[in-house]
N, C-alpha and C positions, 0 to 999 in steps of 0.2 A: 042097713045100719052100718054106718062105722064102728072101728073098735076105737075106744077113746082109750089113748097111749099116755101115760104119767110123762111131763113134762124132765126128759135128761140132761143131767149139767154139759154144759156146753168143753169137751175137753180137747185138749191137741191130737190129732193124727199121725201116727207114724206110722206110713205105707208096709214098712215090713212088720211092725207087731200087728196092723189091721189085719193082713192076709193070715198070719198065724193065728189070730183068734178068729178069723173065719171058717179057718180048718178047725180048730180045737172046737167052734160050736156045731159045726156039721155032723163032725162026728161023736160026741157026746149031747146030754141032754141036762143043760144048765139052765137058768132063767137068761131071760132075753135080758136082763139087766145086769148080768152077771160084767160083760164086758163092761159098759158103763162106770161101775165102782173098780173093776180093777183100774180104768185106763184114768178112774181120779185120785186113786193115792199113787197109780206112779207117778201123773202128774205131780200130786203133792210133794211123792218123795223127789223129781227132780227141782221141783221147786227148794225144796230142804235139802237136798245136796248141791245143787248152783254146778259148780266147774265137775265136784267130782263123780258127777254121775256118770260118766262115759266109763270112767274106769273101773266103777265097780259094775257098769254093767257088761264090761269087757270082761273080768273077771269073773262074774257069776255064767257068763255066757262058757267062759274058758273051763272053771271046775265043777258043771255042771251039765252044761249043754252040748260036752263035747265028741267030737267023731275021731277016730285015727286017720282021715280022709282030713280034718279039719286041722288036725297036726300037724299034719305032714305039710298041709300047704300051709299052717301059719308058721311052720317050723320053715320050710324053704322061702315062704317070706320073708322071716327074719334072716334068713344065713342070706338071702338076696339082698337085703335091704344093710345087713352088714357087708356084703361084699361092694352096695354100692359105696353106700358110707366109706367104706376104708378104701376102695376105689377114689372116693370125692377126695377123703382124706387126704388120700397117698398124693391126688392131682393138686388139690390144694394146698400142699405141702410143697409139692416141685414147683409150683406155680407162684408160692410163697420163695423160695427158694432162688428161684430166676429172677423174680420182683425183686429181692433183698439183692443179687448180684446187678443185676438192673437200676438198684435204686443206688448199689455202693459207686456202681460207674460211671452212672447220672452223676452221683456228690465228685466221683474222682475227676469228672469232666468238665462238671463246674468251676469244682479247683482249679483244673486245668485251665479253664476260659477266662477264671477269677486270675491265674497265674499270668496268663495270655496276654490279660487285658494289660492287666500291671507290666509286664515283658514292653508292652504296647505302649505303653504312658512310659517307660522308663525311657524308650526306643525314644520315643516323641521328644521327650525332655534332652536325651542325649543327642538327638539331632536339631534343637534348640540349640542348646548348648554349642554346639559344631558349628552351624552358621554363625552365630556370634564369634565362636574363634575364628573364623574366616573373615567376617570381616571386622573382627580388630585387628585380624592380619591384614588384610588387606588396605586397614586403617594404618597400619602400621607400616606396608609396603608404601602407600602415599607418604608417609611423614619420612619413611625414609630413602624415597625417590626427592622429596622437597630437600630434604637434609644433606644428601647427595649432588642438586642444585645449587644450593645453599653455599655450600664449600669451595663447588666448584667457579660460582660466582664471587668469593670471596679469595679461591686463588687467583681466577682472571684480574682480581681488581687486585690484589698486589704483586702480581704482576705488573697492570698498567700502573703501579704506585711505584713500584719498583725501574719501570721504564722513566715516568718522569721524574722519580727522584735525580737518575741517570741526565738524565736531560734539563732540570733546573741545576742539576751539580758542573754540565757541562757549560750552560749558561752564566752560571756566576764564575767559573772560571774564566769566560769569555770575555762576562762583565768587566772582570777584574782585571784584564787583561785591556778593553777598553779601557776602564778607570784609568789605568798604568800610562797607556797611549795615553787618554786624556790629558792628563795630569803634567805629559811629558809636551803634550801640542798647546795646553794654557802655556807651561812657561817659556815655549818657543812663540804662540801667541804673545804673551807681557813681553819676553823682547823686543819682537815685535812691532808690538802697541806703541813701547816707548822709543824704539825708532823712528815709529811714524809722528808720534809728538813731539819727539826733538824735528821733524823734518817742516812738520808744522810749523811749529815756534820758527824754525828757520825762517820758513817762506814766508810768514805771517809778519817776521821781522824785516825782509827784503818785501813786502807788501808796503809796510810802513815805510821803505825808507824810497822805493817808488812813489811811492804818494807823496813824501816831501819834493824829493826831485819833478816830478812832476805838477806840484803848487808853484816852484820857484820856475819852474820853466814857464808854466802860464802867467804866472808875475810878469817875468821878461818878454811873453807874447803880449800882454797889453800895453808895459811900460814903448814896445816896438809900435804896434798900433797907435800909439797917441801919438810919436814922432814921425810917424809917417804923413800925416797932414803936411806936418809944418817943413819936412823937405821937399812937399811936393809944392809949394808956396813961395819955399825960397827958390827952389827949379824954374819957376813960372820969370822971376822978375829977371835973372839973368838968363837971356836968349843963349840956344845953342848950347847949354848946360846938360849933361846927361840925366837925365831919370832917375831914382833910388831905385833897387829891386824893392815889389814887398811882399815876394814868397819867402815861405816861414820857412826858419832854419833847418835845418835835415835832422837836427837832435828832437827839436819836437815832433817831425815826422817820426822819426823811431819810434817813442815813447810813444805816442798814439797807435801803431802799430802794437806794440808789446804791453800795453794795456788788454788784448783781450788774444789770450793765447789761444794756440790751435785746438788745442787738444779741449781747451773747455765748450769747444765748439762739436768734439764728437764724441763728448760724453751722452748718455742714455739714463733717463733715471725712470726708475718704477716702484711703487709701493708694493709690495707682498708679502703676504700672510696665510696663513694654514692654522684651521681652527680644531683645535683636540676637543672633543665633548666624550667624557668618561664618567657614566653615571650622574653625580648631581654637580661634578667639576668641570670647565669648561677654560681652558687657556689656548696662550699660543703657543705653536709648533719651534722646539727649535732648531738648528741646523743636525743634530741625533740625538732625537727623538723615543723615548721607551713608549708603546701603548701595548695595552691589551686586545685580544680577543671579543669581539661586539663594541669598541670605542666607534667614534665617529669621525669622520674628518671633512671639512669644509674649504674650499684654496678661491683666496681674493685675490686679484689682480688691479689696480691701475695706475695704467701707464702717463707718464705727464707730459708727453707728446701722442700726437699720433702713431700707434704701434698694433702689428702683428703679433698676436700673443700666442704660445705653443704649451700644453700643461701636458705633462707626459709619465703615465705610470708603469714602474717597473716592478713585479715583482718575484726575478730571478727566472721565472720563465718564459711569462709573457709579457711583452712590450706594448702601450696602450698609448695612443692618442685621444685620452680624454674629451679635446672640444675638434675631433677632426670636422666636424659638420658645420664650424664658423672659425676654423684656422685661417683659410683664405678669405677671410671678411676683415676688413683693418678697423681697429678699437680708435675711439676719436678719443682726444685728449681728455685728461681725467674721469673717462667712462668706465664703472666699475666693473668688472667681469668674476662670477663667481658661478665655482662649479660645484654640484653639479646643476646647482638653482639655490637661488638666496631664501630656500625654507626645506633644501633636502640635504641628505649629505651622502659620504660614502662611508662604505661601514665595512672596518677588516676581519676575515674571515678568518683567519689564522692560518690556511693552509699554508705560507711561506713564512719561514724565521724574518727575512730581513725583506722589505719595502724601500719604495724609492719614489718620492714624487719633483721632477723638476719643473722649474717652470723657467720659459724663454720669454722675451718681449725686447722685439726688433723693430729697429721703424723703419725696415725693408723686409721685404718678403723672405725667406730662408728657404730657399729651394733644394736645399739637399734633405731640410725634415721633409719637404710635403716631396721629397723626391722616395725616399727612404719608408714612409709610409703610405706609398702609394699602392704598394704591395700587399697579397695577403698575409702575408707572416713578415716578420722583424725580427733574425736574430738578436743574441744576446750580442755578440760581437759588433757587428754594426752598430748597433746605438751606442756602445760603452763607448767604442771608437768617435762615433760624432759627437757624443755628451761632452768626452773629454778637450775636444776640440775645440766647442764653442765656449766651454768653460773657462780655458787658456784665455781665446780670445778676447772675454770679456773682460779678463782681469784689467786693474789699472794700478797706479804704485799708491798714492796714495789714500784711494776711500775704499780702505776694507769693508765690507760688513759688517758686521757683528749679529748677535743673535739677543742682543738686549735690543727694546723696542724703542728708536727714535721717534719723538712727538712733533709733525711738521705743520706748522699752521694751515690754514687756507682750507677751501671746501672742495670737495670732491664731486663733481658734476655725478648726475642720474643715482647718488645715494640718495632715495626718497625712502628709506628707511630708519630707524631709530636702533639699531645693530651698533652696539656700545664696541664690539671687537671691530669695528673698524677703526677707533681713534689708539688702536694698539697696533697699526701696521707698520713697519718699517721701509723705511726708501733706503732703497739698492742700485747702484750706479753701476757702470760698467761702460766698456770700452766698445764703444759702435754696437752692443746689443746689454742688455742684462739676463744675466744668468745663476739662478737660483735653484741648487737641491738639498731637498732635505730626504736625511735617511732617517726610517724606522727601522727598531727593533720590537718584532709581535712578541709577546710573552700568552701562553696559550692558560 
């Protein structure tokens, strides 16, 4: 048979009260349910105390259940557990302690870095700043290297302003000085002039009064001619009668003679001209001449015989045969000759103050120019010496030039152009050649 047990509340186990009430039932004699109801009101009571049951059972354990064995170790407990504690303390104090110097050097390093940085942005900013002064300096070293330039360009040029004020001051003195000569060779010119038209009028008047003598003289050669029949008539009918002469009187042989003098026999005549083109103005050249610096110049020639023509430029240091290439080729009568071509010109450079263009036209070859120019070089002295030579030569007494433009009728063979400055050339006469120079003055 079983023993049938009363059903026991179901309550919690704690290992060490079990073992204690296993001893307290061994050794005493209680009911077997005894443990049962005590282990369900402690139950209950920790149910009804919740947190504080530990401590009153600590407690009831302490001022009742206790040993001096149990003192001692929970007394060296506590002094242990205080020693740790105030151990931890003390640790956790230094530890606090270092953290707090740690955190203060942290903050002071920050600052520092915080400071650093700023140091850092200030640095940045003031070397910002620096290259910009560098190069506004350097902006500034250009403007005043430019500026420096600047000045020094603006001395050189009054200087060169200063040099030709010198040299136009020198020129109008020259001018002036020219003008004066001028002034003083027009009115030895107009004397002159009017010697040569009193000489005119002379001749013009002993022209006149040859041409009356020699009307009444041909009067008396025909009145002579119709009686010569009639004494050759009456001759016939008396035999042995002498003859009349009827060679003509020796005064008409004169007069027919001295109708065409020698000298009008070795005169030379030539048209020429020299054309100025100066910007949008365009005239003729006169015997001296102003142009400027980039003008133009053009030289027409024709001869009204057959003629050797020579155009020769001087200007103070070199001597030039302009057409040496058809100097030895003789120009036919009224054939124009224009240098350097009749659509180019010559253009002055400025390098010489004073120019010289002559032109010759011989109806014989001139062998001392193509003797003189045969050579490499042509001093100054040679040509001035031949110039002057054949310039003499040429002279006649009385058909000056002039430098006003004579209008000669008649057409000029091989102008097949419409070139209006050729009805402005003047004819120039001379004595067994013509000789024509004109001097320029460059003005720079």
């Amino acid at each position: 048979m079983t023993q049938h047990r009363p059903e026991q509340p179901e309550v919690s186990r704690d290992p060490e009260l079990q073992e204690a009430f296993d001893a307290f039932l061994h050794q005493t004699h209680v009911p077997r349910d005894f443990q049962t109801h005590v282990m369900a009101r402690v139950q209950q009571r920790r149910t009804r105390l919740g947190r504080r049951g530990w401590s009153e059972r600590w407690w009831t354990w302490w001022t009742h259940d206790w040993s001096p064995l149990g003192v001692w170790t929970a007394t060296v407990c506590a002094l242990l557990a205080l020693a740790f504690n105030l151990s931890l303390g003390y640790y956790t104090w230094k530890q606090r302690q270092v953290i707090t110097a740690l955190g203060q050097e942290l903050t002071a390093t920050q600052t520092q870095m915080h400071q650093a940085q700023a140091d850092q942005h200030q640095l940045a900013a003031l070397q910002r700043q620096v290259q910009r002064e560098i190069q506004n300096s350097a902006a500034l070293r250009h403007e005043l290297t430019t500026a420096q330039l600047q000045v020094q360009a603006a001395q050189a040029e009054s200087h060169q302003w200063q040099d030709r004020f010198a040299k136009l001051t020198n020129q109008l003195a020259a001018l002036q000085e020219q003008v004066q000569r001028a002034i003083q060779d027009s009115a030895a010119l107009r004397h002159e002039l009017t010697t040569a038209q009193l000489q005119v009028h002379a001749a013009q008047a002993e022209s006149h009064q040859w041409q009356d003598r020699l009307t009444e003289l041909t009067n008396q050669l025909a009145a002579l001619q119709q009686q010569a029949p009639r004494q050759t008539h009456q001759a016939q009918e008396p035999a042995g009668a002498p003859a009349p002469s009827t060679s003509m009187p020796a005064a008409v042989e004169d007069v027919r003679a001295s109708s065409s003098p020698a000298l009008a026999r070795d005169r030379v005549r030539a048209k020429v001209g020299i054309q100025v083109h100066s910007g949008e103005h365009t005239a003729s050249a006169k015997t001296t001449e102003t142009v400027k610096t980039g003008d133009f110049l053009r030289v027409y020639v024709v001869p009204e015989g057959e003629a050797y023509v020579y155009v020769v430029h001087n200007d103070g240091e070199n001597v030039t045969l302009l057409n040496a290439q058809n100097a030895t080729t003789k120009v036919t009568k009224g054939e124009l000759v224009t240098l350097p071509a009749p659509e180019q010109f010559y253009q002055i450079n400025g390098r010489s103050e004073k120019e010289s263009i002559t032109v010759l036209c011989s109806p014989t070859e001139l062998y001392e120019v193509a003797s003189l120019f045969s050579g490499p070089n042509v001093t100054q002295h040679n040509w001035l010496s031949l110039e002057k030579a054949l310039l003499d030569k040429s002279k006649i007494d009385l058909s000056q030039p002039t430098d006003k433009p004579l209008r000669v009728a008649g057409n000029v063979r091989a102008m097949n152009n419409n070139d209006p400055f050729l009805h402005t050339l003047v004819i120039y006469s001379g004595q067994s050649l013509v000789a024509k120079k004109y001097d320029f003055q460059v003005q720079k």
